[in-house]
C-alpha positions, -999 to +999 in steps of 0.1 A: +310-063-096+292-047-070+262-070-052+257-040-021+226-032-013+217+003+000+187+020+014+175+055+019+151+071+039+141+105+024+154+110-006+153+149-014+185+172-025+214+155-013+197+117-007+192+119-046+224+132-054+241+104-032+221+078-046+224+088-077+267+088-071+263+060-058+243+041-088+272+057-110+304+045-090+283+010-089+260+004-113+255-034-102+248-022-062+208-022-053+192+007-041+157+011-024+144+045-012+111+054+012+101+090+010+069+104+026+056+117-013+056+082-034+059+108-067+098+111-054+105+071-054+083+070-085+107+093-099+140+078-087+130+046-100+117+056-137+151+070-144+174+044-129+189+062-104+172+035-079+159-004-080+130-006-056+104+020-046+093+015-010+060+026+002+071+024+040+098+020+067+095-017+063+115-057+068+127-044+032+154-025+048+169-056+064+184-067+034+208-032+030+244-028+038+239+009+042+208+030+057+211+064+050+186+085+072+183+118+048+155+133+063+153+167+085+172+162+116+148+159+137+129+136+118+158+116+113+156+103+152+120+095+142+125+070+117+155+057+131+128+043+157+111+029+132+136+013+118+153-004+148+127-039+142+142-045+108+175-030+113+205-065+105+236-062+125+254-060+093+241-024+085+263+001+087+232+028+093+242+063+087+220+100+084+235+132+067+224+158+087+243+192+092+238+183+135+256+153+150+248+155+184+213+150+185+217+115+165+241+105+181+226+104+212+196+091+200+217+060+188+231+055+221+197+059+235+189+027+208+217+010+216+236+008+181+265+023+187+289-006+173+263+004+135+265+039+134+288+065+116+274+101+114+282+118+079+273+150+069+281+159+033+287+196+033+274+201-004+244+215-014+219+239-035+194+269-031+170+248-045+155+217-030+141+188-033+152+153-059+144+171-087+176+191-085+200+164-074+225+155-092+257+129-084+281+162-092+273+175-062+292+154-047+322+156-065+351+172-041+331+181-015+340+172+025+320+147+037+322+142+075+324+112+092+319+112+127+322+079+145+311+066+181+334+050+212+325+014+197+330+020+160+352-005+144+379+002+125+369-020+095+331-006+092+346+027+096+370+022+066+347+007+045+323+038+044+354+064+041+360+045+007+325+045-003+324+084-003+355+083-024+336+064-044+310+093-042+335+114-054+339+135-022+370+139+004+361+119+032+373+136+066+368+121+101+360+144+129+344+140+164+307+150+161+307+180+195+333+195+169+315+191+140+289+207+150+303+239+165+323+237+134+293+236+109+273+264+136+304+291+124+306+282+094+272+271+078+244+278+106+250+314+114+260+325+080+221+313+072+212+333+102+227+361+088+213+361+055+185+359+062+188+389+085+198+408+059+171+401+036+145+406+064+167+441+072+161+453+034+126+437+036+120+460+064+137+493+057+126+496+021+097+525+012+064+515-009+084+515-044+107+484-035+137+508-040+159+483-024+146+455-043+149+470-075+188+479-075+201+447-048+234+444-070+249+410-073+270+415-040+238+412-020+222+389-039+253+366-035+256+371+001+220+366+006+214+336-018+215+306+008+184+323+025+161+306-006+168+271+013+140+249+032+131+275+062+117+239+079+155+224+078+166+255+091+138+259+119+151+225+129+185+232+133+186+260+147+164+238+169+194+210+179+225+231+173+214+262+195+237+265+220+264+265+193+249+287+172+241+313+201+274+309+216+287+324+179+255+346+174+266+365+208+302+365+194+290+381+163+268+406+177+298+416+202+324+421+168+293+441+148+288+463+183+326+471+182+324+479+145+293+499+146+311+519+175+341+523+146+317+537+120+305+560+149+334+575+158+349+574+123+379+553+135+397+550+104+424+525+121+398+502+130+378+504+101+407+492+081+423+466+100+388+453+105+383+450+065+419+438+056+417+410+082+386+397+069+402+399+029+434+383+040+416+358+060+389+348+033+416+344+003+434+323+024+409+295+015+410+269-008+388+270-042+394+235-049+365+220-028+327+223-025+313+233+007+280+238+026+276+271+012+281+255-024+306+273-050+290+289-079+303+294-113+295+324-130+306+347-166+300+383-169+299+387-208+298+420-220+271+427-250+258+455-265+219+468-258+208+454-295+178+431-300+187+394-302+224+400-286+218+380-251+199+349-279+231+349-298+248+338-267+226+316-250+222+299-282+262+296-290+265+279-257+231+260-263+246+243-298+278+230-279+257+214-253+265+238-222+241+231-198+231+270-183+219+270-147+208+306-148+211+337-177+203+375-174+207+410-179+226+429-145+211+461-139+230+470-116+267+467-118+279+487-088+303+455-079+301+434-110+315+435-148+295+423-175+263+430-191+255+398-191+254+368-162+257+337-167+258+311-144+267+272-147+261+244-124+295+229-125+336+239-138+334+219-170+308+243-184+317+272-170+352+263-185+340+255-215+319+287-222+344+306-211+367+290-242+332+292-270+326+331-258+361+344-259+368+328-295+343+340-304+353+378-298+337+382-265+347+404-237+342+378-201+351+378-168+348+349-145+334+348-112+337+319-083+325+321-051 
């Protein structure tokens, strides 16, 4: 039995998904959640993912082993104010935001240093908000932990085995590295792809051209840039001097390649290319990141009325739950008539094992 008590503050993508992990791992634990719209608590509460629906940062919260601040960065400092008259020195108080420094100092600033342990767990969606959370996306994802000079050892162990409990790899790290860790490998890559969307935006003529043929290399590449342009506005906001220390590193590398293509430096142009494929299969498929994994079939079907039904309703009678279906277009970089995509292994593994037995043609896809 598990008589814990936490408490969140927001409680939108990954605040659902964590409470709702949570509430699975220990069903007996009680959970209370603020969020700014009272629909979201309402929410949580009707379908049991948590106990009490608060309509403010209030003495509530003093009861709660953990405080989890999951709001925007920025307004994470906020409520932590707010907080501090009904904070018990028993909490272990905690945010999950993709930036460390800021909060950090902000709890030094506060004065609860010995109660707080950053985490950041580098999961997530294109789409927002606690109607798409879900505790699986949590499961083998890194989840940071980034303690301060006065964190004890026993508060510190206590919430590594509560993300296990979570179901993701807990991984301690100081928070300045964190963040220049998260700017290379999460922050600018949204900088980027967005970039590229605006570039197409921009260079495309009156019939959407550009639009119309995007193949699924693009659109894969580019799919992070349908997150909350507020969370991103805010951290480019408090990691920036990370993020432009990498942006002018970036810009320096896509200056020398542009001088390749130029100069039609074949050398160049192919150590340039190998590097990055050697380098990018070197990583590891068997955990979720900030970027999150997605799990796709190309099925190949013939152009007859009723054919993309017959699958969708195959998968639909043995209860595989489809993310996404459609027709590709264009299939410049991609095999398959037919995409499908999943929102976690089991069913993309088991649709994989109904559509080949069933005579299809598939090829997988993770990235």
């Amino acid at each position: 039995m598990n008589d814990k008590t936490y408490g969140f503050i927001g409680l939108g993508l990954i605040g659902g998904s964590m409470a709702r992990a949570i509430k699975s791992a220990q069903p007996d634990c009680t959970i209370m959640a603020y969020a700014p719209h009272r629909t979201t608590v309402d929410a949580a509460r009707a379908d049991g993912t948590i106990d009490i629906a608060l309509e403010r940062i209030g003495a509530e919260f003093s009861d709660c082993d953990y405080i989890f601040l999951c709001a925007p960065v920025e307004i994470n400092n906020d409520n932590l104010e707010l907080l501090m008259p009904y904070l018990s020195p028993k909490t272990t108080v905690t945010d999950i935001g993709s930036v460390k420094n800021s909060i950090h100092e902000k709890v030094r600033e506060l004065g609860i240093e010995d109660q707080f342990i950053g985490g950041h767990p580098m999961t997530g969606t294109e789409r927002i908000g606690y109607q798409n959370s879900k505790a699986a996306l949590l499961e083998n994802a890194y989840y940071i932990l980034t303690k301060t000079d006065k964190t004890k050892e026993d508060r510190l162990s206590d919430y590594y085995h509560l993300v296990k409990d979570m179901g993701a790899i807990p991984l301690v790290v100081p928070y300045l590295q964190h963040d220049f860790a998260t700017a290379a490998i999460s922050h600018v890559p949204h900088v980027l792809s967005a970039a590229l969307v605006n570039l197409v935006k921009d260079s495309d003529n009156e019939d959407d051209l550009m639009k119309t043929i995007a193949a699924g290399g693009f659109k894969d590449i580019t799919r992070i840039s349908s997150s909350s342009p507020v969370m991103w506005q805010q951290i480019c906001n408090t990691n920036s001097d990370n993020i432009s220390e990498l942006l002018s590193s970036l810009i320096d590398s896509l200056v020398d390649i542009k001088l390749a293509v130029d100069e039609h430096d074949s050398d160049k142009l192919l150590d340039f290319f190998t590097s990055a494929r050697s380098y990018r299969e070197s990583f590891s498929d068997f955990t979720s990141g900030p970027i999150q994994k997605t799990y796709v079939l190309h099925v190949e079907i013939d152009d007859q009325p009723g054919r993309l039904a017959k699958v969708a309703v195959l998968l639909s009678d043995h209860s595989v739950n489809i993310k996404n279906i459609g027709i590709v277009h264009n299939r410049e970089y991609e095999r398959g008539t037919l995409k499908i995509e999943f929102h976690t292994q089991k069913d993309l593994d088991q649709a994989l094992d109904l559509l080949s037995h069933n005579g299809y043609t598939v090829v997988t896809y993770q990235g």
